[in-house]
N, C-alpha and C positions, 0 to 999 in steps of 0.2 A: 125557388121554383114551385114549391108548395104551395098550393090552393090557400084563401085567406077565408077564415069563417071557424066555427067552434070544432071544437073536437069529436062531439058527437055527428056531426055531418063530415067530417074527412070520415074519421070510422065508417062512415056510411056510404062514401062515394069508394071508398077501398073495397068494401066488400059489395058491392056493384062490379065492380071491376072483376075484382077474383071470381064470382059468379057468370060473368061475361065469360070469361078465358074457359070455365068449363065447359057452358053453352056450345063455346067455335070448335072446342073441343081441342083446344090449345094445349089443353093442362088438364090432369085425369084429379087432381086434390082440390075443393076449394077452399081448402085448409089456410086462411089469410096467414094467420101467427107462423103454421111453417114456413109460407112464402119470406114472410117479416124477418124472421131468427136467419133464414139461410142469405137475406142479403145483408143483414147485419155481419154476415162473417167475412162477406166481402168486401164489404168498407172495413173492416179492420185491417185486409190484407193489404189496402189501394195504397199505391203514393199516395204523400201527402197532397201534391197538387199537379195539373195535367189534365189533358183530353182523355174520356173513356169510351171505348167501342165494346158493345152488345154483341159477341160474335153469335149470330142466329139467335134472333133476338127472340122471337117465336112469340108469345104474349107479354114479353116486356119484363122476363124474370132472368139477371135480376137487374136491367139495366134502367128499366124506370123505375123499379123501389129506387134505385139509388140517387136517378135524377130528383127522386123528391125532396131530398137530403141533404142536398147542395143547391146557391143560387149561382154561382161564378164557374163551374166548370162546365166545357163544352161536352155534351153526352151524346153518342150518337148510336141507334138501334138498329142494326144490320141484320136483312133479314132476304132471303130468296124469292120468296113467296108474296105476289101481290096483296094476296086476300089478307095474311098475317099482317103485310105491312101498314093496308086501310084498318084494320084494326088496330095496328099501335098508335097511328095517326089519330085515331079517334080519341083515344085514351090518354095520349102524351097530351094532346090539346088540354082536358080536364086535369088530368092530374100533376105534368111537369111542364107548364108553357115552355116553349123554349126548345126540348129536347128533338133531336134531329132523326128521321127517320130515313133509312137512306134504302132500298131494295137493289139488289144483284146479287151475284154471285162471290162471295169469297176470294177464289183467285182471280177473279180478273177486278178487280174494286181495292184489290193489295197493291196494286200496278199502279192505278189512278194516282193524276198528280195531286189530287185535293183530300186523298187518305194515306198515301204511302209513305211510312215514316214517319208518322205524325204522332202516335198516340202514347201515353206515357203509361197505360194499361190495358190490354183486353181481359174481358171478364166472356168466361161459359158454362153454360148450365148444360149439357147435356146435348150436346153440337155433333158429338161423335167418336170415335176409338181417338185416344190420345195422339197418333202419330199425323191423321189428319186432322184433329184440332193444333197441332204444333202448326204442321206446315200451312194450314189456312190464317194462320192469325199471323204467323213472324213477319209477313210484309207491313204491316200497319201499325207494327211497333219501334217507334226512335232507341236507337241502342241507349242500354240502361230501361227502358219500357219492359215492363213486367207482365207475362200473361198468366191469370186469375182462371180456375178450371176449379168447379166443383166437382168432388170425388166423390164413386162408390161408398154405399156404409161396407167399412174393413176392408178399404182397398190400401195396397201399401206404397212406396217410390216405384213400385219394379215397373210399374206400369209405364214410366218414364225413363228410359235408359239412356244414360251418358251418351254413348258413344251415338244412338240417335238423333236425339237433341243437338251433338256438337257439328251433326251435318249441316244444321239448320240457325248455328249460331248462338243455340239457345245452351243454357245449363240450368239446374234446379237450384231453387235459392234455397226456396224453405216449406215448411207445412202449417197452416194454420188452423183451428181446430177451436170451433164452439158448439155447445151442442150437439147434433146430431149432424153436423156440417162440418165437414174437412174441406180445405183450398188447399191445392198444390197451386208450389207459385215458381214460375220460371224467368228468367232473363233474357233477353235477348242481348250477345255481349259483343256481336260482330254481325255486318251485313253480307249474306251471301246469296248472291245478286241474284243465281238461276231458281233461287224459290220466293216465293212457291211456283211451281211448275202450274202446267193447261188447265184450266175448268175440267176438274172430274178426275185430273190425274193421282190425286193425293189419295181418293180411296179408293183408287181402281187398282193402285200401284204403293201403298204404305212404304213408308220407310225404315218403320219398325212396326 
C-alpha cells in the first residue's frame, strides 16, 4: 500500500501528514518518530494475518502507519466523527491506497453484518477507560481476534480485570513492550451475544 517514489519524498509526505493532524488538532505531538516507534509496537503484537480495525481511528494512529506496512491485509479506520473521518480519507488516499475508512459509532457498526465478527485484531490508541474500549471493540472481533490497546507510561494489568473481561468474553493474553510503548493484548475466547450493549451505554454504564 505504500506510495512508490524515494525515500526522501515518503519522509516528506509522512511529515505533511503528522503536521496535518496537529493543524486539525487531531494530535497534540508532531513528533513523526514517536508516532513511527509506537506503531511499530503494534505490529509486533498483530496476528500474523487478518483483517484490522482502527477503533477511533482519530488521525490515523496507528491504523494507517500500519496500513503502510502491509499490501494484502484488509485495514479499516473507524471513526465517529465526520470531519476526522474526511481527514483520514484524504490521507489514506496518499499514504495507504486501498485502506477503508468507515464513520459511526462503535456499538452500533459491532452489530453490522459487514463488520461483526470479522476482524482478527482491533488495535487503540487512546479511545477511552479500558472497560469501554473492551466492550466497544469485542463485537468486531472473530473468536481467537485479539484486541491491541496502547497503555499509560507505568500502567500495569490491573487496569484490565479478569473477572470483567470474562463478562465480555475476553481474557488477557499478554504485554508487549518497546520503547516507551506498552500493548496490552486481549482475546476474545467466546461470543456473548448481548454486548456490546446501546450507543453510549458502555460509558454511561462501565462494566468495570
Amino acid at each position: 500500500m505504500a506510495p512508490t517514489g524515494s525515500v526522501a519524498d515518503d519522509d516528506q509526505l509522512l511529515d505533511l501528514y503528522s503536521r496535518a493532524a496537529v493543524e486539525a488538532g487531531f494530535v497534540g505531538d508532531a513528533d513523526l518518530s514517536a508516532h513511527l516507534a509506537n506503531a511499530a509496537v503494534f505490529e509486533v503484537a498483530l496476528p500474523a494475518d487478518g483483517p484490522i480495525l482502527d477503533l477511533g481511528s482519530g488521525a490515523g494512529l496507528p491504523g494507517l502507519l500500519l496500513a503502510r506496512r502491509s499490501s494484502t491485509r484488509r485495514i479499516v479506520l473507524l471513526d465517529a466523527s465526520a470531519r476526522r473521518c474526511r481527514f483520514l480519507e484524504h490521507w489514506a488516499a496518499q499514504l495507504a491506497p486501498g485502506t477503508e475508512v468507515v464513520q459511526g459509532r462503535a456499538e452500533v457498526l459491532a452489530r453490522s453484518p459487514e463488520l461483526a465478527g470479522v476482524f482478527a485484531a482491533v488495535v487503540a490508541r487512546a479511545f477511552g477507560r479500558p472497560a469501554v474500549t473492551a466492550e466497544c471493540a469485542v463485537g468486531f472481533l472473530r473468536v481467537s481476534g485479539r484486541l491491541l490497546v496502547s497503555e499509560p507510561p507505568d500502567s500495569t494489568g490491573e487496569r484490565w480485570p479478569e473477572e470483567g473481561l470474562s463478562r465480555l468474553g475476553l481474557q488477557v493474553v499478554e504485554r508487549v513492550s518497546g520503547g516507551s510503548t506498552t500493548i496490552q493484548v486481549i482475546e476474545r475466547v467466546e461470543v456473548v451475544e448481548r454486548y456490546p450493549r446501546s450507543d453510549g451505554v458502555p460509558a454511561q454504564r462501565p462494566l468495570f
